[in-house]
Structure formats: C-alpha cells, structure tokens
C-alpha positions in Angstrom: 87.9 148.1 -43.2 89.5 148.0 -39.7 86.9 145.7 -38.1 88.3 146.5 -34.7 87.0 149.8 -34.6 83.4 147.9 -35.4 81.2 148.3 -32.0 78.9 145.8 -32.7 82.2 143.5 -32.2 83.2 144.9 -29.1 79.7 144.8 -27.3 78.2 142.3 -25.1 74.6 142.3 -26.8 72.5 143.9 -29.7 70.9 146.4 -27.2 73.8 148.0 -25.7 75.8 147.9 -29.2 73.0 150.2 -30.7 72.5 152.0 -27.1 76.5 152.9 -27.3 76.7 153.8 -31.2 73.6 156.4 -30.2 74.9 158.2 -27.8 78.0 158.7 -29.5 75.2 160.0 -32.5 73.6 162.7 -30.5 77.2 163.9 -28.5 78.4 164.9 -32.2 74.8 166.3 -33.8 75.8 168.7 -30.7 79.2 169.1 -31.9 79.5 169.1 -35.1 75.6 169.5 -36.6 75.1 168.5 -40.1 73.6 169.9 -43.4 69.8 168.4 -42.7 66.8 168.3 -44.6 64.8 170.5 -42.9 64.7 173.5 -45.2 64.4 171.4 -48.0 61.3 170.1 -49.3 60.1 167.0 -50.0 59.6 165.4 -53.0 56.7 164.0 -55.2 56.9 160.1 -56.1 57.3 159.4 -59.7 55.5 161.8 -62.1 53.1 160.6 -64.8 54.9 161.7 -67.9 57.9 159.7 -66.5 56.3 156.4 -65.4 55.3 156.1 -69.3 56.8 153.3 -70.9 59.4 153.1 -68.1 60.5 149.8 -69.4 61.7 150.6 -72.6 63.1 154.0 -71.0 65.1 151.4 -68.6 66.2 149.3 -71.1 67.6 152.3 -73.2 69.1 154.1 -70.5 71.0 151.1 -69.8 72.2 150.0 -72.8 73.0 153.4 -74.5 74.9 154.5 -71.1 76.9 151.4 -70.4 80.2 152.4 -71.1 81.9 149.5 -70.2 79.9 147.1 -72.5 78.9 145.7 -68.8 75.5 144.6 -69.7 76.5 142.8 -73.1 79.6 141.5 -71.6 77.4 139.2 -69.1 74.4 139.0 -71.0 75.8 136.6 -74.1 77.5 134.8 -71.2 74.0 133.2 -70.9 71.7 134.8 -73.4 68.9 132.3 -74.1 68.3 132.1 -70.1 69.0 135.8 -69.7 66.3 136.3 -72.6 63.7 134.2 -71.4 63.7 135.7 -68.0 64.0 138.9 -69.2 61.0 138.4 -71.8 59.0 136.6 -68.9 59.8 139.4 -66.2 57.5 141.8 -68.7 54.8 139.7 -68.7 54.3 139.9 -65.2 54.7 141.6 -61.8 58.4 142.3 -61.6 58.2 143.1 -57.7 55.8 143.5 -54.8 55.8 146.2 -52.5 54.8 146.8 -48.4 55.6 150.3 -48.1 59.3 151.1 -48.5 60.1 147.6 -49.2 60.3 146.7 -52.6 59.9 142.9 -52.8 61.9 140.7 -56.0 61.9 137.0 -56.3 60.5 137.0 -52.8 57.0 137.5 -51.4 57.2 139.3 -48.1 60.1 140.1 -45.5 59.6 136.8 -43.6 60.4 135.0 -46.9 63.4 136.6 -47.2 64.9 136.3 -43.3 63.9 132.5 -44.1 65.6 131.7 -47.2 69.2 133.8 -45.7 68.7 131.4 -42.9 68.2 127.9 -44.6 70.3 128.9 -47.7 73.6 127.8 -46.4 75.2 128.5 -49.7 74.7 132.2 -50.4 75.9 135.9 -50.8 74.7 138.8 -49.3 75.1 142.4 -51.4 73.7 145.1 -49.2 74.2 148.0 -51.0 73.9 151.9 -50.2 73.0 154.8 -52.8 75.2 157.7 -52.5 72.3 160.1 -52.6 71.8 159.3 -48.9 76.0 160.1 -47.6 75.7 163.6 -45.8 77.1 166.6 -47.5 80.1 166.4 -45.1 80.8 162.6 -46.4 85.0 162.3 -45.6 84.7 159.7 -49.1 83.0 162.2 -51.3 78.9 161.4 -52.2 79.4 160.2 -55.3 81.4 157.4 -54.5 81.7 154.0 -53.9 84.5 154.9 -50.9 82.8 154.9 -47.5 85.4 154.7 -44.1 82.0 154.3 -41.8 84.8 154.8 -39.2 82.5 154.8 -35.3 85.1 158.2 -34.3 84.1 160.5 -37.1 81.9 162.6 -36.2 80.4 162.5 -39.6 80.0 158.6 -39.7 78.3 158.2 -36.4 75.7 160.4 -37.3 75.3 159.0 -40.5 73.0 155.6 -40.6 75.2 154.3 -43.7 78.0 154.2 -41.3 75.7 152.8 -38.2 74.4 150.2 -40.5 77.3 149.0 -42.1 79.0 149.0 -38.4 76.3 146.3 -37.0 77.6 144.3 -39.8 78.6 140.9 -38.7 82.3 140.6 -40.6 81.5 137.7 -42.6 83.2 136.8 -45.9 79.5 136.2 -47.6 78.0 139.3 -46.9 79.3 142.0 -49.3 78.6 146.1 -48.1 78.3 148.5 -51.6 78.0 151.6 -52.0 76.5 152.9 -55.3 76.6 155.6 -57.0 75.7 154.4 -60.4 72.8 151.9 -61.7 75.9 150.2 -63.6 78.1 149.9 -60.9 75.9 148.0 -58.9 74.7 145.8 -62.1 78.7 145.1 -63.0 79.1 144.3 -59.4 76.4 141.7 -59.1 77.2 140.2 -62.5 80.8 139.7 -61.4 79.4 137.8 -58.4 76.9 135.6 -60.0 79.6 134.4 -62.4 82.4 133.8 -59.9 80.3 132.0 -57.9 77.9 129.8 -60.2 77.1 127.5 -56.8 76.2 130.1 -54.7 72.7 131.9 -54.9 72.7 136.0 -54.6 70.4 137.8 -52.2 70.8 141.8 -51.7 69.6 144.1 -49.6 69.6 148.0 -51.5 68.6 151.2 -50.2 67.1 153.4 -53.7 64.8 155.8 -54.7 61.5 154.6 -55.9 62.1 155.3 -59.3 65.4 153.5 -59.9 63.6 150.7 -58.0 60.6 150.1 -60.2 63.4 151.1 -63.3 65.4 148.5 -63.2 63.2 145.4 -61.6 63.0 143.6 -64.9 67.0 143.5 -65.1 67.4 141.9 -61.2 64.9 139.3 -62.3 66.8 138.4 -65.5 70.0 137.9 -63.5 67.8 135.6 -60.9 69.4 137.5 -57.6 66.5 137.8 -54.9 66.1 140.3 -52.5 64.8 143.7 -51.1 64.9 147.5 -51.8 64.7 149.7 -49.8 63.0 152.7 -50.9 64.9 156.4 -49.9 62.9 159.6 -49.1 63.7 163.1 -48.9 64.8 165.0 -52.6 64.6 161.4 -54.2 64.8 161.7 -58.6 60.8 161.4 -59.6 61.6 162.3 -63.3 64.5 160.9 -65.8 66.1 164.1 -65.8 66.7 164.1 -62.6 68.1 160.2 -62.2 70.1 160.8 -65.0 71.8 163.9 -63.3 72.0 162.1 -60.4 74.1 159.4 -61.9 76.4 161.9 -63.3 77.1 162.7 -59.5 75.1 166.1 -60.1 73.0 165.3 -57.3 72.2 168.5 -54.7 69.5 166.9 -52.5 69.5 164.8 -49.5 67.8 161.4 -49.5 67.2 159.6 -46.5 65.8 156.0 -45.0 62.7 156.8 -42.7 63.3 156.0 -38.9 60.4 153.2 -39.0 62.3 152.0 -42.4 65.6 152.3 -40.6 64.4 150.1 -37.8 63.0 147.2 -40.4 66.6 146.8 -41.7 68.4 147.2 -38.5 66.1 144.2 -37.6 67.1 142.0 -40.8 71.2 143.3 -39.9 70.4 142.0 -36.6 69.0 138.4 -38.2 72.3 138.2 -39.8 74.0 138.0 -36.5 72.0 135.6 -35.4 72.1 132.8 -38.6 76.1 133.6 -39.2 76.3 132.6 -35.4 73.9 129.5 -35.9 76.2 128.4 -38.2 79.6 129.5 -37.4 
C-alpha cells in the first residue's frame, strides 16, 4: 500500500479529508459511471427452510469445506477451551443486533469504541466481503487484492476504497478483504496465536446470513467485535453462500449510506485513540 497516496494523510482535518475524497467520487460517477444496482432487485433476508438448524449447517459447511485442515489445525491447538466456548456459545445468544450491526462479545457500539480506546494492547481486523467490490474491481471481486488507490476512477467511487483510505496507517489495525468464510477464519486464527498477549477486535462488513452462520465460531476463538450487515443481492439461502464462496457470485451487495456513515464514524475514532496514544 503506498500510504502517500492516502488523503486522509495529506488533509488538514476529518471534514475536508472526506469533503476532498467526495468530490473526486461524483467527478468520476460522471466519467466513468459504474454497473449499479438499480435494475436489480433486492433481496429477501434469510428464508425459513434455510434458517433451520443453521448451526449444524454452519458447523458442516465448515468443516467438510476446509481444505486446508484450517479449523482443526487451530482448534487442537486449544481444544478443551475452544470446546467449552464453543459448547457454551449454543446455549446462548451468540450475538445482539441494532439494525445492521451485528453485536459479538460486546453489547452495543459504545462498548466497543470504549474497549479499542482503553485496550492499549490490541488488534484491529476490519475486514471487507468481496460481494461488495464493483463489477469494474482493477483486483478482480473474488479476491483478497484491493489497490484502493484515491486516482482510479473505480476506487474513489467505491466505499471499500474510501474506507480503507481514512485508515490511520497503524501497524495494529489489519484491512482484509474476504472472499471466503475460511480465509477470514485462517486469518484471525493466525493472529490470535502469533500474538497470545494481544486481544482481537474486528470490524467486518457480511451478509446477514454468513453473519448469524458463523457467530458460534467467533465466540469460540474469543475475538470481539462488529458486523456489519451488507444489502443489495445478499445470499438468503445456502445455495446461494455456497456459490458465492466459489466466486460465482453475480449480484451487487452494498453498505447502506446511514450504515456507511456509523463506520466512517468508528474509522474516524481510530484516528483519534491512535493519536491519543501515539
């Protein structure tokens, strides 16, 4: 990542950082206009037949894809504490949930800016699906390549690129993007055992259904966090996740503007505890 090319570095303040990335955003939807939603319609959440013994559907999705033995690898790494929190995560609410924000290990947004701030010792995943890169994505949508380059007129009209931009370029906070449920489970596995003394906290854009999926797994590996929940032609069914993680996936998702706001906020927290402590 060339961090020069980063406005947010380059600004005077917040406001005229966004103010400058924007009006670069509307010169190119003039352009070079991209493939929109518009014509397509919107999806249904989750349907009944596939919210059905989601767990167990979960759990066997996981462990019958996982290739790379990812999963077991880490698991017997710790398995009785891996197992009880596991066990315990099914025996009670794995997550809470304010509209698009999907709430795990931590009861409301306020919780969350407050434990980033006061938890000196700590990483930061924020992580991006794929199903949300434009069409016209220069690293490919099913990828986890992303240039988020300010001069492309792709990637400034793209609110991966704008988020990942207002960034600050710290070596705790770690930008993702996913585009499989195991990629994203081998990368915070890898961080949690490379770093025993520091504590995890993510930040994850995802459809609904691969964030009520899979909530049972974050709270066995103890990371905290939020997900943020995608709209547009999201998967509702296992069908379609499962195509989806094949890369088959020919529907735009998107973050609401009002959702969009909420975690330009939080990016904008980050600035201001990184600087606290610098």
């Amino acid at each position: 990542m060339n961090h020069n090319l980063k406005i947010w570095n380059n600004q005077s303040s917040w406001e005229e950082a966004e103010e400058k990335w924007d009006q670069g955003q509307k010169s190119y939807q003039k352009t070079h206009p991209l493939k929109t939603l518009s014509s397509l319609p919107q999806m249904p959440g989750i349907t009944k037949d596939t919210s059905c013994n989601l767990t167990w559907k979960s759990t066997k999705y996981l462990l019958t894809r996982d290739k790379k033995k990812i999963f077991w690898r880490y698991f017997f790494r710790a398995p009785i504490k891996h197992s009880y929190r596991f066990i315990s995560s099914l025996f009670t609410k794995s997550y809470s949930r304010d509209q698009d924000l999907f709430f795990y290990g931590v009861k409301d947004l306020a919780t969350f800016e407050k434990r980033l701030a006061c938890h000196k010792n700590h990483l930061l995943v924020i992580g991006f699906s794929y199903c949300h890169k434009p069409f016209e994505c220069p690293s490919k949508r099913f990828s986890a390549d992303c240039i988020h380059d300010p001069n492309h007129p792709v990637c400034r009209q793209c609110f991966i690129g704008k988020a990942v931009n207002a960034l600050p370029n710290r070596a705790h906070i770690i930008p993702l993007f996913i585009p499989t449920v195991h990629y994203i489970g081998e990368k915070c596995f890898e961080l949690i055992f490379a770093h025993p003394d520091k504590q995890v906290f993510f930040l994850i854009t995802a459809c609904e259904l691969t964030l009520t999926m899979f909530a049972d797994w974050g709270n066995m590996i103890g990371i905290q966090g939020i997900g943020i929940r995608l709209d547009g032609r999201i998967c509702n069914t296992m069908k379609a996740f499962e195509l989806s993680e094949e890369g088959i996936k020919p529907g735009l998702t998107v973050v609401l503007d009002d959702t969009q706001k909420l975690m330009l906020n939080l990016i904008r927290s980050l600035w201001r505890n990184t600087d606290e402590k610098a």
